[in-house]
N, C-alpha and C positions, 0 to 999 in steps of 0.2 A: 698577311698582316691586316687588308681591309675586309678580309672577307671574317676574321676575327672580330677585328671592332664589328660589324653589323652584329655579327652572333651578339656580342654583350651587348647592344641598345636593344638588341629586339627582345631579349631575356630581361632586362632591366622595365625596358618598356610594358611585358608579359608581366613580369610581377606588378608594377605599378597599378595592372589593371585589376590583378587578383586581390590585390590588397584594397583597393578602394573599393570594388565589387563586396570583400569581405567588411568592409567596415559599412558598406551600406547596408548590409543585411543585417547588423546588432541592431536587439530593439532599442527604440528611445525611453531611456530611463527617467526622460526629465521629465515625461509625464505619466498618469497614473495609468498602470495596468489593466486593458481590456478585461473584465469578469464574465468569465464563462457560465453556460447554465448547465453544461454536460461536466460527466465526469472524467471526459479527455482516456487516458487510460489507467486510471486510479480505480481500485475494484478494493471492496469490503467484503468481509464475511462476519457476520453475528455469531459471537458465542454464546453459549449457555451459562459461564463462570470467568471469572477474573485467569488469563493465563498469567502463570508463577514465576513473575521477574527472578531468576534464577542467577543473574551474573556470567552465564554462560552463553543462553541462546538470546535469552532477551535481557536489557542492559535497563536500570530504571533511567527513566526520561523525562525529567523534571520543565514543564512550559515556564517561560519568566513572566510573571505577572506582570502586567501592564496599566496598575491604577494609580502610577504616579508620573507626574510628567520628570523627563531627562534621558540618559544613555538606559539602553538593555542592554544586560552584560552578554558578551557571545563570545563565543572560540573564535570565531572566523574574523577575519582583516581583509579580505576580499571587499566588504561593505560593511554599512555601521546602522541603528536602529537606533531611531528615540522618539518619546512619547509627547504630546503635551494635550492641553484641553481637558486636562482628565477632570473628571468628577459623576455624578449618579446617572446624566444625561436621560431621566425617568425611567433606568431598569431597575434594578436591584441591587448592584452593588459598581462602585468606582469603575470606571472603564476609560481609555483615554486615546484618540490618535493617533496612527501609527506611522511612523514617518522612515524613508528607506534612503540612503545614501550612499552615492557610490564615486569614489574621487574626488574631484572637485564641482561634482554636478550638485544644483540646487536638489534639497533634499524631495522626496516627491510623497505625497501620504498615500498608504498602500491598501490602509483600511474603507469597508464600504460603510462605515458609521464609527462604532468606536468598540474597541475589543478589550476584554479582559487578562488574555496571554496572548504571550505568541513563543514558536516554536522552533528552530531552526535545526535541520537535519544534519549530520556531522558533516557533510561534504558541502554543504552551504548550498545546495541545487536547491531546495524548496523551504518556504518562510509559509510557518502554517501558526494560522490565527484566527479567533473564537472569532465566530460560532465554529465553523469548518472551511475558512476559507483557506486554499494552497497556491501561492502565490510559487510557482515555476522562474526560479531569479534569470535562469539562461534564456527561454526562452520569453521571458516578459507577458507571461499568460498568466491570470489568475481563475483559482475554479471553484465554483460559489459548491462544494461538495457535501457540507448540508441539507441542500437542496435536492441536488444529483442523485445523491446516495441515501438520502432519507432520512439524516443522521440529525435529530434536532437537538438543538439546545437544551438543556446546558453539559458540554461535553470539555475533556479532560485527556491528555496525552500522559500517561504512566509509563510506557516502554516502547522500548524498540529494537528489535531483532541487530543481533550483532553484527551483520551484512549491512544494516543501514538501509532495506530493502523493506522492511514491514513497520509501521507502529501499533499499541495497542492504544486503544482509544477505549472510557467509558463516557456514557450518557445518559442523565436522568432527569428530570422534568422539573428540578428545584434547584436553585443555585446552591445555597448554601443552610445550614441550620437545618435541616430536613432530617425526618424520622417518618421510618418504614415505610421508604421513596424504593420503588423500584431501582436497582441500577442496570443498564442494558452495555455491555461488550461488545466490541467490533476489531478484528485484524485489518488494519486498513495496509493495501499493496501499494507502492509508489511502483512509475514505471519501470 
């Protein structure tokens, strides 16, 4: 019988450590995200043409604009997303704040100036927002991947492979209203 009890304090005891251990190792949400300058393990490929949102392999993937302040609508309930601040901020068109919330934690702004979408991936792992920043929700990493990856502004999320494993991205050097602007294509890999 005592040699029972020790078994369960020291197993009790053992978890207590794993679980504190685990809870010290979640990143701190309550403030804003390290911005990477590498590409971490995010890899692109340039196409020559728009691939054909088909319903099948690739699924169209609409980014929720972001030039008004309030909620962004999302799938997910893990975390919540809202805007404020918005307005011309001296680019070219509305952009606004981007603010990240998770429980009852102070909201924390995830943006590195102020972006015009943002993108959330069906399983909720990465929050991706203009220019190209990918914001890693588990691991609390951000990665400045226009940079990285070469991809400038002004860029555009249209699909995304039905594994939830690829987006397609285009990019063209005018925001909006633009006539016989180059458009430039990328398959962008998440890890």
């Amino acid at each position: 019988m005592i040699l029972r009890l020790r078994v369960v304090l020291l197993v009790g005891a053992a978890t207590m450590c794993v679980e504190s251990t685990s809870i010290a190792q979640d990143p701190d949400v309550t403030k804003p995200p390290p911005i990477l300058k590498s590409a971490g393990q995010f890899t692109a490929v340039r196409s020559s043409r728009p691939t054909v949102i088909d319903g099948r392999d690739w699924i169209a993937a609409e980014a929720e604009p972001t030039y008004s302040a309030g909620v962004v609508a999302l799938r997910t309930k893990v975390f919540s997303l809202t805007t404020e601040d918005c307005g011309d901020h001296g680019g070219d068109f509305e952009r606004c704040r981007l603010l990240f919330h998770r429980g009852r934690a102070t909201p924390v702004r995830i943006d590195a100036g102020y972006t015009g979408w943002v993108f959330v991936t069906p399983d909720a792992r990465y929050v991706i927002q203009e220019p190209l920043y990918v914001l890693d929700v588990r691991e609390w990493k951000q990665y400045a991947l226009f940079d990285a990856l070469e991809i400038r502004n002004y860029t555009t999320i249209y699909g995304i492979s039905r594994d939830g494993k690829r987006l397609l991205i285009s990019r063209k050097d005018c925001a909006m209203d633009c006539k016989n602007v180059l458009v430039q294509y990328y398959q962008l890999t998440l890890p």
